[in-house]
C-alpha positions as CSV (number, residue, x, y, z in Angstrom):
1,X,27.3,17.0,-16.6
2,X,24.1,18.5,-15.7
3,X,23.1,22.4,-16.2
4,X,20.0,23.5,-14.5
5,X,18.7,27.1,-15.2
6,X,15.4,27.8,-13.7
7,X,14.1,30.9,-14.4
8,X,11.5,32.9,-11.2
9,X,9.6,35.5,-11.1
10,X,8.9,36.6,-7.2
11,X,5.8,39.0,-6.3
12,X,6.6,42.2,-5.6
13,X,7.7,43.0,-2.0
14,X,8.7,40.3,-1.3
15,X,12.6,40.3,-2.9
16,X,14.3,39.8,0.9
17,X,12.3,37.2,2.1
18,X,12.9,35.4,-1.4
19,X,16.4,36.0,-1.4
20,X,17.4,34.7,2.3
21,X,15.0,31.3,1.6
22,X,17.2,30.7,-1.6
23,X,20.8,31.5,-0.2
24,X,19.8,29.2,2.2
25,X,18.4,26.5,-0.1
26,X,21.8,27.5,-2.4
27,X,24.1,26.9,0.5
28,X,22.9,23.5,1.3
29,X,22.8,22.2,-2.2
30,X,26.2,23.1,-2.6
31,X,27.3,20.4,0.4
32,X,25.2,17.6,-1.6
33,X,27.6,15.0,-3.2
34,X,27.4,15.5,-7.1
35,X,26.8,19.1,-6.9
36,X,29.4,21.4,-8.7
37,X,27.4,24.9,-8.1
38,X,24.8,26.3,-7.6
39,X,23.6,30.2,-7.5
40,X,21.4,32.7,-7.2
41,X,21.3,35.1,-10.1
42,X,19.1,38.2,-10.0
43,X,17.5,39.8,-13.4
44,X,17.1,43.1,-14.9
45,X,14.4,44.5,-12.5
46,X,13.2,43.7,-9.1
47,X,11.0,40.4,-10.0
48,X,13.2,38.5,-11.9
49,X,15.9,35.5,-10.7
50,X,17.5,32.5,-11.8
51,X,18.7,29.7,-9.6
52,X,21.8,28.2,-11.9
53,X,22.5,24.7,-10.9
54,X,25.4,22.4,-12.0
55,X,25.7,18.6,-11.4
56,X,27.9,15.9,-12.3
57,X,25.1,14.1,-13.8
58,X,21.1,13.8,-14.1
59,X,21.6,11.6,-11.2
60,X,22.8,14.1,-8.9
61,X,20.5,16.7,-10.1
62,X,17.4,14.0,-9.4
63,X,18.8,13.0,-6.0
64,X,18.9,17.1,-5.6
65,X,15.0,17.7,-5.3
66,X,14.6,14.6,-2.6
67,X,16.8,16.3,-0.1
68,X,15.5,17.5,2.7
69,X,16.3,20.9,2.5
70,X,14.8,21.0,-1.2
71,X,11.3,20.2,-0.1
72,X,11.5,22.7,2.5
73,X,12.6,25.1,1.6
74,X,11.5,25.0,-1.9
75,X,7.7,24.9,-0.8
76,X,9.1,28.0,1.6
77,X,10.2,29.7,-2.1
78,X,6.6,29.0,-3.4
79,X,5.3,31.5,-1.1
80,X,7.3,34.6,-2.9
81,X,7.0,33.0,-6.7
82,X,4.4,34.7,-9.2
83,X,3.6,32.4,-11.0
84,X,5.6,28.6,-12.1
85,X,9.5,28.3,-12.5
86,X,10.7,27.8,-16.0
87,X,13.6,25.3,-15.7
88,X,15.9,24.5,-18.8
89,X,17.9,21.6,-18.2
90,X,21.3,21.2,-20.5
91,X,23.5,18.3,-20.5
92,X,26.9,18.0,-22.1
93,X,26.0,14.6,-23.5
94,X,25.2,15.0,-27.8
């Protein structure tokens, strides 16, 4: 099993635009075969999210970023990010 965290930082004013692109991205990630969850998490202040991503395994979570819908609407979440996501990836595999 795969565990994605990837940690965001959005520029100010722009925390609804942000957060309907990655419902959206959310919801149709969750329809993708291998995919257990994934969510949007929002931090402490106004700036800060997580998007917290579970797959069955690496190969799920690599097939993940060719969808479709991840390049899209990914590049669409580069428009609200200040500065680059900080992904840790965890695997249940020692």
């Amino acid at each position: 099993m795969n565990l994605l965290v990837v940690k965001l930082k959005i520029k100010p004013g722009t925390a609804a635009e942000f957060v309907a692109t990655a419902q959206q991205l959310a919801a149709s990630s969750r329809t993708e075969p291998g995919c257990l969850s994934y969510e949007l998490w929002k931090g402490d202040d106004d700036v800060s999210y997580a998007m917290v991503e579970k797959y069955v395994d690496s190969d799920a979570a690599q097939a993940h970023r060719k969808t479709d819908h991840y390049r899209t609407l990914g590049r669409k979440l580069g428009d609200y990010l200040d500065g680059k996501p900080e992904a840790i990836v965890l695997n249940d595999q020692y």
